[in-house]
VEXDREN-2710 file (C-alpha; in Angstrom, 1 decimal):
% VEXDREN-2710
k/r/px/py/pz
1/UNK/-40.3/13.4/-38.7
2/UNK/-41.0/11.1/-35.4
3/UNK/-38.5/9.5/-33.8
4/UNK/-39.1/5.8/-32.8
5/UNK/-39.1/5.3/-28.7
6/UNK/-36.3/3.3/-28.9
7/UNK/-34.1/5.2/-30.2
8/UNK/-34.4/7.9/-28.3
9/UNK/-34.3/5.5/-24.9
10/UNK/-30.6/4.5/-26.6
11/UNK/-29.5/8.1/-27.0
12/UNK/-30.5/9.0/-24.0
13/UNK/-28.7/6.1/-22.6
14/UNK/-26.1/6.2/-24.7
15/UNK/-25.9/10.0/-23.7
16/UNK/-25.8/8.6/-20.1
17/UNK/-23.0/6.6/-20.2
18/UNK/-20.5/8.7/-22.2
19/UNK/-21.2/11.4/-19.1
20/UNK/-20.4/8.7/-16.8
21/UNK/-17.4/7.5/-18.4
22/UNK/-16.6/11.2/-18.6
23/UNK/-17.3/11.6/-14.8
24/UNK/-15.1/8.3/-13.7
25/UNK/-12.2/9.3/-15.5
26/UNK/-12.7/12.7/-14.4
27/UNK/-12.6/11.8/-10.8
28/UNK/-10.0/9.1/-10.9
29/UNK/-7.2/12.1/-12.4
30/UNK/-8.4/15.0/-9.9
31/UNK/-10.7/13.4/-6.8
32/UNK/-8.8/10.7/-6.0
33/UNK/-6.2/13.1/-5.4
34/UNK/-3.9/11.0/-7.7
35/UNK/-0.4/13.6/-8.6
36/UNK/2.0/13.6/-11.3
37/UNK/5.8/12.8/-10.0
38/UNK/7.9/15.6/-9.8
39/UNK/10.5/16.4/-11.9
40/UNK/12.2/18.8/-9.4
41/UNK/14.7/15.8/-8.9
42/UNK/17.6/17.5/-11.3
43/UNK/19.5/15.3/-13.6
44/UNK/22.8/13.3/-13.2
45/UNK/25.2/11.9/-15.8
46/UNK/24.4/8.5/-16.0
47/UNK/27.4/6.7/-15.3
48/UNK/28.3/4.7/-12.0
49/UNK/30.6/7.5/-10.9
50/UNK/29.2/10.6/-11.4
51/UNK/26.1/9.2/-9.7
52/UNK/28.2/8.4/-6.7
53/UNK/29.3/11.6/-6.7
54/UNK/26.1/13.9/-6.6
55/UNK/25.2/15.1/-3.5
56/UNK/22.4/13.0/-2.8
57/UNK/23.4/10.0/-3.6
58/UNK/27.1/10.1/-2.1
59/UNK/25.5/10.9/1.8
60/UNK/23.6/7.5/1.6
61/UNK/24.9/4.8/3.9
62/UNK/24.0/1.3/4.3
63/UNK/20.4/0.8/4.1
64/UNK/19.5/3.7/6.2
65/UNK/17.0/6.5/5.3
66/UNK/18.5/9.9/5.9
67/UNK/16.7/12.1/8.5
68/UNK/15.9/15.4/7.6
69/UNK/14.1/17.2/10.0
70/UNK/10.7/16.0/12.0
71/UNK/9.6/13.1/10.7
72/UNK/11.3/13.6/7.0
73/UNK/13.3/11.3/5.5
74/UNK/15.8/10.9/2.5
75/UNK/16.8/7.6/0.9
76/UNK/18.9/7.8/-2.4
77/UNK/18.4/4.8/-4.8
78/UNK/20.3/3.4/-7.6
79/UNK/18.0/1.1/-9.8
80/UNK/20.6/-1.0/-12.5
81/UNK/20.7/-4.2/-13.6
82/UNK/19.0/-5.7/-12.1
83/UNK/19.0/-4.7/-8.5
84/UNK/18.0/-1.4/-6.5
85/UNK/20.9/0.1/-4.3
86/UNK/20.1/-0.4/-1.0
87/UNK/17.1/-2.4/-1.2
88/UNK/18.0/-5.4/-2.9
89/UNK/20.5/-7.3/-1.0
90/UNK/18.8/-6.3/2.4
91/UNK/15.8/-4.3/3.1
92/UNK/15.6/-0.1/3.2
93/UNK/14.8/0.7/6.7
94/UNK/12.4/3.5/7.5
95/UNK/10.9/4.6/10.9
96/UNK/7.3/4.3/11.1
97/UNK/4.9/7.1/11.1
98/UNK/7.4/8.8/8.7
99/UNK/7.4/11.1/4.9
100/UNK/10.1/9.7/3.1
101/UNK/11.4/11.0/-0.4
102/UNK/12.8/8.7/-2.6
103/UNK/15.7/10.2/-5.2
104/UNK/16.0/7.4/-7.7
105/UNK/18.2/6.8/-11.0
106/UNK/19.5/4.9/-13.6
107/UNK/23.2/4.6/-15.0
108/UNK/22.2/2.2/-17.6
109/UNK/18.2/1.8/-19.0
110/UNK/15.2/2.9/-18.1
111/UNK/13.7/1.1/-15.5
112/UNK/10.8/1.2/-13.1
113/UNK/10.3/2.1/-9.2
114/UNK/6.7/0.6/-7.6
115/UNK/6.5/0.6/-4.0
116/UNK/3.9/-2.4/-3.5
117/UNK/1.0/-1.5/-1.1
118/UNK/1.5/2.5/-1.6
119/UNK/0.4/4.7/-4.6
120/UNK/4.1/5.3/-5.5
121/UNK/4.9/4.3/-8.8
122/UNK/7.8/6.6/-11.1
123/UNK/9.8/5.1/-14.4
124/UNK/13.2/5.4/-13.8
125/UNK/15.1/7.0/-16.7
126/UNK/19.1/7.4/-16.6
127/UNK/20.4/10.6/-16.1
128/UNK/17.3/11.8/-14.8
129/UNK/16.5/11.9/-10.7
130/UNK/12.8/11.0/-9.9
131/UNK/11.9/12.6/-6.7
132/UNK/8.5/10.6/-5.2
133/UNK/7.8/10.8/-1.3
134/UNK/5.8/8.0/0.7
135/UNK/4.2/8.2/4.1
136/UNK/4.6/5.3/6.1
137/UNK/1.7/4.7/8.8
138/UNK/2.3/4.0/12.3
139/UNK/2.9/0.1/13.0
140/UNK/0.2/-1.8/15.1
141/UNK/2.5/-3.5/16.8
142/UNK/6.4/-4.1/17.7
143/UNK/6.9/-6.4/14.5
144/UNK/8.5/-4.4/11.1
145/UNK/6.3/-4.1/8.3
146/UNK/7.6/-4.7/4.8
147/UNK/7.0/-3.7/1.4
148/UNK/7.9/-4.7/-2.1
149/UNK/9.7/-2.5/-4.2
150/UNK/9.7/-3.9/-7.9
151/UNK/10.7/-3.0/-11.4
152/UNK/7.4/-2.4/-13.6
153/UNK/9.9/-1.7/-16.6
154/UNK/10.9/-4.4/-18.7
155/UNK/14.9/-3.9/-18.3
156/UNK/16.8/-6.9/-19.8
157/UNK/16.9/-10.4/-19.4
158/UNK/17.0/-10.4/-15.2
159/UNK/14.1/-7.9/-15.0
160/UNK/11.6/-10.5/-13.5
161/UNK/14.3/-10.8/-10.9
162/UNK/14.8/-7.3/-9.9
163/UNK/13.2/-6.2/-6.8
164/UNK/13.8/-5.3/-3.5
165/UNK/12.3/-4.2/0.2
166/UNK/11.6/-1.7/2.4
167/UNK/11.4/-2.3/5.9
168/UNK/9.2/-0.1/8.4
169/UNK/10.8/-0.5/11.8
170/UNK/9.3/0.7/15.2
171/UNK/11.0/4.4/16.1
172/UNK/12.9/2.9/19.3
173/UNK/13.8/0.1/16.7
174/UNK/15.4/2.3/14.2
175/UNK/19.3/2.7/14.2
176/UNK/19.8/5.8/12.6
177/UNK/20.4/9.0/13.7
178/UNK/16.5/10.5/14.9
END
């Protein structure tokens, strides 16, 4: 039995392409160097007061990352309807040229946490802390830099309104404790 020309160019290209698809997708989950989120976070009861009482989340103040040691840093956020506490009614601050460690949860639905211009992106679920570190760059000059921080969860009627900031601040600019 012969094959016709054609048809064997179209397997073979056919072949072709179902390796490259298979290459792309295999690069984009392991050379891109693209991670699942941690779930080393723990879990919390969600309700607004036992939230405010777990460790991590009671030693946030004001708008301030924590320091940790170095250049670490710790910020605790609530995401709830339909704001991000701290974040939403002013920005986060973060020094530049830092690693910062978001905790995040939820005392009511599940809802989303997407810092805009960075690869961090976690679903917030209640009861659960999502634990997703950033590295902010150094600044090229003495202005703040500023990114989004957005819901990517549909959470309720205000969700198109829920978003917040995060401010990177030169290091002599930054008021808390280096």
């Amino acid at each position: 039995m012969e094959i016709h020309r054609y048809e064997k160019l179209w397997f073979g290209l056919s072949l072709l392409l179902i390796v490259g698809f298979i290459g792309t997708i295999t690069y984009g989950a392991v050379g891109a160097g693209v991670q699942m989120v941690s779930d080393d976070g723990g879990t919390v009861e969600p309700s607004f007061s036992t939230i405010n009482e777990n460790e991590k989340f009671a030693q946030q103040e004001d708008n301030q990352a924590v320091h940790v040691e170095g250049n670490e840093y710790e910020v605790a956020v609530i995401a709830q309807r339909f704001s991000f506490q701290p974040g939403t009614g002013s920005p986060i601050q973060v020094p530049e040229d830092s690693r910062v460690t978001f905790y995040v949860t939820s005392p009511d639905v599940i809802h989303g946490f997407s810092v805009v211009g960075t690869n961090a992106n976690t679903m917030v679920i209640p009861g659960q802390i999502a634990e997703i570190t950033v590295e902010f760059d150094e600044l090229d000059s003495d202005e703040p830099k500023e990114y989004g921080v957005v819901c990517h969860e549909f959470c309720g009627a205000g969700h198109e309104e829920m978003a917040g900031q995060i401010q990177v601040v030169p290091e002599d600019q930054w008021e808390g404790d280096a």
